[in-house]
mmCIF file of the N, C-alpha and C atoms, coordinates in Angstrom:
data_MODEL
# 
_entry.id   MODEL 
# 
loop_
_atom_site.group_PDB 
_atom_site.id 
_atom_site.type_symbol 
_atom_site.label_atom_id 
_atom_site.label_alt_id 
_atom_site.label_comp_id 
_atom_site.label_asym_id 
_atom_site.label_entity_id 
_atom_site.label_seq_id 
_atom_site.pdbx_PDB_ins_code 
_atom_site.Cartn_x 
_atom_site.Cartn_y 
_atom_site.Cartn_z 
_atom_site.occupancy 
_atom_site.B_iso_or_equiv 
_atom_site.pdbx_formal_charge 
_atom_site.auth_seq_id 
_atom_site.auth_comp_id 
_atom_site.auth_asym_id 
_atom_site.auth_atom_id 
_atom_site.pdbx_PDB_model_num 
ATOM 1   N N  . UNK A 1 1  ? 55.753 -33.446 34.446 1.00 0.00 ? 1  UNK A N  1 
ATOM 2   C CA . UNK A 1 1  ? 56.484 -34.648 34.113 1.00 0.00 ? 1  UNK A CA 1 
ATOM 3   C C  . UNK A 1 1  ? 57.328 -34.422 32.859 1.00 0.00 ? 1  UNK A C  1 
ATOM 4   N N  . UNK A 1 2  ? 56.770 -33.895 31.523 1.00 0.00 ? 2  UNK A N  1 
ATOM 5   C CA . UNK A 1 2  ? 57.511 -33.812 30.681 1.00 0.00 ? 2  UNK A CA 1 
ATOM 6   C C  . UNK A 1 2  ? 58.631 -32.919 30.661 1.00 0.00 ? 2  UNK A C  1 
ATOM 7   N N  . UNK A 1 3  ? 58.412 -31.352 31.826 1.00 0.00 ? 3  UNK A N  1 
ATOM 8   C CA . UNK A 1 3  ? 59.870 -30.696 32.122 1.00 0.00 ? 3  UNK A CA 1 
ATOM 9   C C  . UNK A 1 3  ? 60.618 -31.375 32.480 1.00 0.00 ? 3  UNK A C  1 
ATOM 10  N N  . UNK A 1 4  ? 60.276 -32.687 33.703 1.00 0.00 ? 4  UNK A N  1 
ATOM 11  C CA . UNK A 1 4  ? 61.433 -33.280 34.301 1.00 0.00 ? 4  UNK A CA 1 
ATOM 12  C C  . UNK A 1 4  ? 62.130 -34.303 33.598 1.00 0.00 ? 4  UNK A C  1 
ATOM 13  N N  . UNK A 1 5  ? 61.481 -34.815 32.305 1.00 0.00 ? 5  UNK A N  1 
ATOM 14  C CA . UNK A 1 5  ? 62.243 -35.210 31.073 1.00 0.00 ? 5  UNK A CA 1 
ATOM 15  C C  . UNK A 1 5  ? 62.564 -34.441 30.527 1.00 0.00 ? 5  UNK A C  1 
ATOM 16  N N  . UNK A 1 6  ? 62.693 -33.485 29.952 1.00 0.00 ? 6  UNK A N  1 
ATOM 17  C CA . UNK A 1 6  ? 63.439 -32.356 29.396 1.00 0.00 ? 6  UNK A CA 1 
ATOM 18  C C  . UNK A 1 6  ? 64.621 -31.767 30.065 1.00 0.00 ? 6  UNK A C  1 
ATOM 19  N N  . UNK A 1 7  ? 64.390 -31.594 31.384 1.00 0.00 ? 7  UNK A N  1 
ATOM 20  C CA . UNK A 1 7  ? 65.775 -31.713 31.864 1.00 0.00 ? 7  UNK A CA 1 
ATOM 21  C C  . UNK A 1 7  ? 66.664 -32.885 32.176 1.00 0.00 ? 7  UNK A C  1 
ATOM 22  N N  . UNK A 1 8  ? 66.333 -34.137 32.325 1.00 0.00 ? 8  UNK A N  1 
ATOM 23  C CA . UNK A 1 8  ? 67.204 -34.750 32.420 1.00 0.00 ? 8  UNK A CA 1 
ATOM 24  C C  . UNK A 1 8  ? 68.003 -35.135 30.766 1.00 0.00 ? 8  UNK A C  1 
ATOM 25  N N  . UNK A 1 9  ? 67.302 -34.518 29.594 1.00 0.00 ? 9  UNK A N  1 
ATOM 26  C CA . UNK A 1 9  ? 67.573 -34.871 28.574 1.00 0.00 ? 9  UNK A CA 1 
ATOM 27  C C  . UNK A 1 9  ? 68.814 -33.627 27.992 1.00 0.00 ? 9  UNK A C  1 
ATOM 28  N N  . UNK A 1 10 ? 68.362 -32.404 28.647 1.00 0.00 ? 10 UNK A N  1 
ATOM 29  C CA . UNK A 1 10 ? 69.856 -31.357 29.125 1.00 0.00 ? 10 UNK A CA 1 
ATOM 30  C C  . UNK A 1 10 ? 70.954 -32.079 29.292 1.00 0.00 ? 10 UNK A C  1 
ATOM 31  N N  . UNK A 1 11 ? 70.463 -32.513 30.295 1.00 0.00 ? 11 UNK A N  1 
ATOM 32  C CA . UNK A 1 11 ? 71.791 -33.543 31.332 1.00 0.00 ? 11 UNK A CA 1 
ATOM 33  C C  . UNK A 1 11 ? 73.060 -34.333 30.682 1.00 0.00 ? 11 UNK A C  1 
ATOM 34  N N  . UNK A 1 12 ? 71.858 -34.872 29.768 1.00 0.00 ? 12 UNK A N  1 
ATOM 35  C CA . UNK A 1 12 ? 72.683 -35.739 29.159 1.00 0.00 ? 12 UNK A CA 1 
ATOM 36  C C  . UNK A 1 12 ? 73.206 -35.667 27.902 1.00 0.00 ? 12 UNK A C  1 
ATOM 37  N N  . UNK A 1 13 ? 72.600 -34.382 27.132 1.00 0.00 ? 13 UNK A N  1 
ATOM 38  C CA . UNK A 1 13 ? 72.888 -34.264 25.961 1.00 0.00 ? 13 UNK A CA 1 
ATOM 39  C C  . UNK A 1 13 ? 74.085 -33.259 25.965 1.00 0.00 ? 13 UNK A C  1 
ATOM 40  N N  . UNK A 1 14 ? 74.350 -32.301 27.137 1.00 0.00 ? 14 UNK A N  1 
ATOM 41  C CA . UNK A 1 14 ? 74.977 -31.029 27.442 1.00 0.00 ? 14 UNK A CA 1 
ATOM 42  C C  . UNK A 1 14 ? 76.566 -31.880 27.390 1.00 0.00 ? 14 UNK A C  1 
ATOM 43  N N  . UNK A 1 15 ? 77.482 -30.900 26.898 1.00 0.00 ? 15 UNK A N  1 
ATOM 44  C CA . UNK A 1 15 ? 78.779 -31.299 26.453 1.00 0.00 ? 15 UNK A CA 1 
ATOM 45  C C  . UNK A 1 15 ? 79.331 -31.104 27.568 1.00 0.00 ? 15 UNK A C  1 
ATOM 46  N N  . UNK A 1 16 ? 79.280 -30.168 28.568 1.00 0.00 ? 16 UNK A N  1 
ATOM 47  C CA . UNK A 1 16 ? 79.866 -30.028 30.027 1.00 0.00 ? 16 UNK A CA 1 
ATOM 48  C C  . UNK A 1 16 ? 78.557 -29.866 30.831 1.00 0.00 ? 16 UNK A C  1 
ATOM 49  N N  . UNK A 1 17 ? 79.212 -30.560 32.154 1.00 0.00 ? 17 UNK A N  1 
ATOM 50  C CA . UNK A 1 17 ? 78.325 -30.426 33.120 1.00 0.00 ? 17 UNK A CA 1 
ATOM 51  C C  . UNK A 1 17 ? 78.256 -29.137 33.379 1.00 0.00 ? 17 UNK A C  1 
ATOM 52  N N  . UNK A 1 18 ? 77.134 -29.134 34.976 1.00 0.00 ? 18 UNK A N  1 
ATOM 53  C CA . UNK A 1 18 ? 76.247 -27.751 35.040 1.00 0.00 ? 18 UNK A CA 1 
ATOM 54  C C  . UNK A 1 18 ? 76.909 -27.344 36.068 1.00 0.00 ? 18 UNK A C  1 
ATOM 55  N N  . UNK A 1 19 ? 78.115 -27.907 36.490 1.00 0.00 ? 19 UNK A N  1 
ATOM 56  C CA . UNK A 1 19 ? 79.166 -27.060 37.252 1.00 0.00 ? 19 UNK A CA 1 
ATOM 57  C C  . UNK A 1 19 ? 79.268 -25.656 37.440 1.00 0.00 ? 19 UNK A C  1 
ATOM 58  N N  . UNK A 1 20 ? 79.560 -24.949 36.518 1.00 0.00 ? 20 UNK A N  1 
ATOM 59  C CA . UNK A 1 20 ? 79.876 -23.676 36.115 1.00 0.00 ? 20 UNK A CA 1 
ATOM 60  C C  . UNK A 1 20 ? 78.725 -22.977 35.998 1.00 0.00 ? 20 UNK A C  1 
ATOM 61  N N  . UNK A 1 21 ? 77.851 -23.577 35.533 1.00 0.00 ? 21 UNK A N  1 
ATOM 62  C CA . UNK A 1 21 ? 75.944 -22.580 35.245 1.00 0.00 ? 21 UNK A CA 1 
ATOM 63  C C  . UNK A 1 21 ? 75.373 -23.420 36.535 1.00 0.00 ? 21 UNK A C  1 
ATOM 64  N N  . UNK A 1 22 ? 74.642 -22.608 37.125 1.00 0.00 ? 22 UNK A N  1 
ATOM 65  C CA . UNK A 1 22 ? 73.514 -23.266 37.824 1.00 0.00 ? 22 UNK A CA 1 
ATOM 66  C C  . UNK A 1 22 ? 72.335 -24.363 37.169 1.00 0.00 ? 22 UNK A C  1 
ATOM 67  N N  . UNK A 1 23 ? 72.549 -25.288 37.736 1.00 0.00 ? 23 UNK A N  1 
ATOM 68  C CA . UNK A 1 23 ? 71.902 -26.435 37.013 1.00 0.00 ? 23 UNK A CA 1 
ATOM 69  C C  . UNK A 1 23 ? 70.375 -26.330 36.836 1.00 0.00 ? 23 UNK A C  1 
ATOM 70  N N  . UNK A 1 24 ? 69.595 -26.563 35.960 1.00 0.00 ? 24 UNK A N  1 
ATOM 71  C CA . UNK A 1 24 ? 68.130 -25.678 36.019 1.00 0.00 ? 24 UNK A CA 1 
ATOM 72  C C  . UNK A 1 24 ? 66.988 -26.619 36.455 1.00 0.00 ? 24 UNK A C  1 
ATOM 73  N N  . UNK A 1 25 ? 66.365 -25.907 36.909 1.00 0.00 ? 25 UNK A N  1 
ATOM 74  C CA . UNK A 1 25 ? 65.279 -26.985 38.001 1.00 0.00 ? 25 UNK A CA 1 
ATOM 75  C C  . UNK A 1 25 ? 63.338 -27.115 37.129 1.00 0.00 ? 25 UNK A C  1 
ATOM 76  N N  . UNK A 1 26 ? 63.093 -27.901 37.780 1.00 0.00 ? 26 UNK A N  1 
ATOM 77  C CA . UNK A 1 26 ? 61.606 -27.409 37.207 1.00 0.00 ? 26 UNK A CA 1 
ATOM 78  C C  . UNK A 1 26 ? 61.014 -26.105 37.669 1.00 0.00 ? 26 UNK A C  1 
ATOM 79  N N  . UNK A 1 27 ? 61.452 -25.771 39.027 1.00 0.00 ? 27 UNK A N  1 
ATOM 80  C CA . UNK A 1 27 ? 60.991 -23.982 39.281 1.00 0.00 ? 27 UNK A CA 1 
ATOM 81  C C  . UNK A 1 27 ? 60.438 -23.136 38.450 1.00 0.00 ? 27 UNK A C  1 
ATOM 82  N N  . UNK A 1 28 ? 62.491 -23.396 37.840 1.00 0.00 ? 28 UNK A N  1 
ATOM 83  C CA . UNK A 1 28 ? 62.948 -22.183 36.736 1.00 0.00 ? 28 UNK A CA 1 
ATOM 84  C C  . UNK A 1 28 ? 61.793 -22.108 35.386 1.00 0.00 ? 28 UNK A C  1 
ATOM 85  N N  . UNK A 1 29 ? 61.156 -23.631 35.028 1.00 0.00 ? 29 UNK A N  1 
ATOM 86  C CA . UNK A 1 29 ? 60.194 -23.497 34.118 1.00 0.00 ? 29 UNK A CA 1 
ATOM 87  C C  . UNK A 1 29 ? 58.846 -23.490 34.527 1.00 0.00 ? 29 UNK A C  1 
ATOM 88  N N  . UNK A 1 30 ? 58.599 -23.538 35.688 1.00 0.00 ? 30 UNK A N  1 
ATOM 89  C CA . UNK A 1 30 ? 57.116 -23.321 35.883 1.00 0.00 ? 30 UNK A CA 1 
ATOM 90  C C  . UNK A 1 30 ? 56.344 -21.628 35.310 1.00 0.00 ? 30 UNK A C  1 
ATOM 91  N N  . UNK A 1 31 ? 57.565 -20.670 35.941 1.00 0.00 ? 31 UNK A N  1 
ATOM 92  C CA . UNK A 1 31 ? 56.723 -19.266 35.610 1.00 0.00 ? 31 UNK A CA 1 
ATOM 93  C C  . UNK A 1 31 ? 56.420 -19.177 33.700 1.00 0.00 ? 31 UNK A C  1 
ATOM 94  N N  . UNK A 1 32 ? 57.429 -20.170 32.873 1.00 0.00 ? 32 UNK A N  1 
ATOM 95  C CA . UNK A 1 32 ? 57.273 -19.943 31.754 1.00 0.00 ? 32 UNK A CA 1 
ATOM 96  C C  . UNK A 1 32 ? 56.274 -20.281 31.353 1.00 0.00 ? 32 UNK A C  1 
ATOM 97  N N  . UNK A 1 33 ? 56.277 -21.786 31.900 1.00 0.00 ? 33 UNK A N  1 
ATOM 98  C CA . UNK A 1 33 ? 54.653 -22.799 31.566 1.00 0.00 ? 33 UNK A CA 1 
ATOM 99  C C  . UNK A 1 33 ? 53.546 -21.848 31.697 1.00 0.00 ? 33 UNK A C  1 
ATOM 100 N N  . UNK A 1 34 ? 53.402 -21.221 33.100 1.00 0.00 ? 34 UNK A N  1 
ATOM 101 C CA . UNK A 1 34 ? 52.138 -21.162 33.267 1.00 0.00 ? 34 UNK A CA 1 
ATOM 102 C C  . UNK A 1 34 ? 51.726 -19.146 32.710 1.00 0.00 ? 34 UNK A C  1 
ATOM 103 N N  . UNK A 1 35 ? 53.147 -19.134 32.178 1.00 0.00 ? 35 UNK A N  1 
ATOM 104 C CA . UNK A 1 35 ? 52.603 -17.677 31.389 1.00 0.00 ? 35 UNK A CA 1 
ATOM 105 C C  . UNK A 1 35 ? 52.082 -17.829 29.778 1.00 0.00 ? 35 UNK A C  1 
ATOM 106 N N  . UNK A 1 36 ? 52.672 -18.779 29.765 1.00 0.00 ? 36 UNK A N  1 
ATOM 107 C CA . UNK A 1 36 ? 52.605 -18.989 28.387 1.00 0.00 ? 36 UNK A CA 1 
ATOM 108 C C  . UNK A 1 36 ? 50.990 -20.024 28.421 1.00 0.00 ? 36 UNK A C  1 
ATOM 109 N N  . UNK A 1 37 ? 50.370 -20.932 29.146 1.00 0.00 ? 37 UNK A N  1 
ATOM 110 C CA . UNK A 1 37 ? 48.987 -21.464 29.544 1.00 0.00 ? 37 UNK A CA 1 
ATOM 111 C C  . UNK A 1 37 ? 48.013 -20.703 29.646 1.00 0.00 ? 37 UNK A C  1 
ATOM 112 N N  . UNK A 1 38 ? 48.392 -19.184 29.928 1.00 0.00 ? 38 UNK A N  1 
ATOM 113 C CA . UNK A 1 38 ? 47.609 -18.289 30.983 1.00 0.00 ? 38 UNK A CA 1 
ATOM 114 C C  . UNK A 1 38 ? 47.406 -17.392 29.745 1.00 0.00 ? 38 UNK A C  1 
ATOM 115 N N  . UNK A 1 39 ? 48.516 -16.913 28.808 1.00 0.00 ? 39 UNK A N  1 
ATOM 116 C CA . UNK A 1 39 ? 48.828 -15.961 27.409 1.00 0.00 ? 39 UNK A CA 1 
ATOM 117 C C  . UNK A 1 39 ? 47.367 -16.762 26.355 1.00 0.00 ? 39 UNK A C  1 
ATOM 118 N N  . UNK A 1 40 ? 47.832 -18.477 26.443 1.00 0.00 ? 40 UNK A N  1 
ATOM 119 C CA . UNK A 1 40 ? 46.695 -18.598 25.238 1.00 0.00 ? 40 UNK A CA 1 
ATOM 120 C C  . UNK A 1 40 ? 45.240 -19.100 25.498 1.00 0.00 ? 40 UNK A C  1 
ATOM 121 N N  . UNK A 1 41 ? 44.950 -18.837 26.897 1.00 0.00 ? 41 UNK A N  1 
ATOM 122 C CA . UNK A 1 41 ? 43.742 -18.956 27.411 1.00 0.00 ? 41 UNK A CA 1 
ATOM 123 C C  . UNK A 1 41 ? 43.014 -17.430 27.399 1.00 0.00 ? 41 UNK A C  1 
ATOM 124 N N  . UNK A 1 42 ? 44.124 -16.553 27.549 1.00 0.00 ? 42 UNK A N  1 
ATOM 125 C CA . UNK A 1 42 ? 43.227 -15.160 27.568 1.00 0.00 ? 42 UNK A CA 1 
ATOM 126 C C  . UNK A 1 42 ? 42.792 -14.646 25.952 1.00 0.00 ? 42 UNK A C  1 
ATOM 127 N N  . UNK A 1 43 ? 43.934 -15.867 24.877 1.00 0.00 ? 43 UNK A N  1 
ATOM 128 C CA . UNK A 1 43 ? 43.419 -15.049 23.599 1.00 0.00 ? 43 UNK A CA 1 
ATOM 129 C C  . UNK A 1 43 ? 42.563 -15.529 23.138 1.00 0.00 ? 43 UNK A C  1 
ATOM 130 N N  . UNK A 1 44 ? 42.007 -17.402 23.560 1.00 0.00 ? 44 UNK A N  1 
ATOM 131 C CA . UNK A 1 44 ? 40.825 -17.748 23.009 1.00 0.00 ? 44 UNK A CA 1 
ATOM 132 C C  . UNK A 1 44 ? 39.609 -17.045 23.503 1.00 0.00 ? 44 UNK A C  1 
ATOM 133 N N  . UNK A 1 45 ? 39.734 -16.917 24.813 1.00 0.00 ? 45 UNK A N  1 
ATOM 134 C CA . UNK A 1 45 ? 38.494 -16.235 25.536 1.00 0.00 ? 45 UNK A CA 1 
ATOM 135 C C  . UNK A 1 45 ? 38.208 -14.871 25.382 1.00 0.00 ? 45 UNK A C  1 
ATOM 136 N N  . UNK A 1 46 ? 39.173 -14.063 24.972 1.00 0.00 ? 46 UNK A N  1 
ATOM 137 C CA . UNK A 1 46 ? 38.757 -13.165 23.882 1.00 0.00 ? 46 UNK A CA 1 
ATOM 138 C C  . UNK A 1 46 ? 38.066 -12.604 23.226 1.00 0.00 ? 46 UNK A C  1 
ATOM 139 N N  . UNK A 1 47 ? 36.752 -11.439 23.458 1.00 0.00 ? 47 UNK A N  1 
ATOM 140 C CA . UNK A 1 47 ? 35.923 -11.132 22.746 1.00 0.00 ? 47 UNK A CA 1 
ATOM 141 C C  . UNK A 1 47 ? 36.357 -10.460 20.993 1.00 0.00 ? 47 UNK A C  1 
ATOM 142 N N  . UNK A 1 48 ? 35.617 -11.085 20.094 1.00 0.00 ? 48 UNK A N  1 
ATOM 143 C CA . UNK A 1 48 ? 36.154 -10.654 18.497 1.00 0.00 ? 48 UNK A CA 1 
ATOM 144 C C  . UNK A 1 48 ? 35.671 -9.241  18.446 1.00 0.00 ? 48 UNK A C  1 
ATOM 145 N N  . UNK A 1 49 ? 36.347 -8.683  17.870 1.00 0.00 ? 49 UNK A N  1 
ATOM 146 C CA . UNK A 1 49 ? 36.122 -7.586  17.669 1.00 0.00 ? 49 UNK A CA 1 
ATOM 147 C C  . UNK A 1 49 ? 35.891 -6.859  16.355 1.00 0.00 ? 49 UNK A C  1 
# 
């Protein structure tokens, strides 16, 4: 939910439309989300060393 406010907040804040760039979808941010979910779950679980 909050990507799909974040992009519509692109939308509207962007000085030209997405004509020219491919307009960006929630897709495009899922692999980030869930690398970056996945990055700080493996460092809490983490044995100390």
């Amino acid at each position: 939910m909050t990507a799909r406010i974040g992009i519509a907040a692109m939308e509207t804040a962007r000085p030209l439309p997405f004509s020219a760039a491919k307009r960006p979808g929630l897709g495009d941010f899922l692999a980030a989300l869930t690398s970056f979910a996945t990055r700080k779950d493996a460092e809490t679980n983490a044995p100390d060393k």
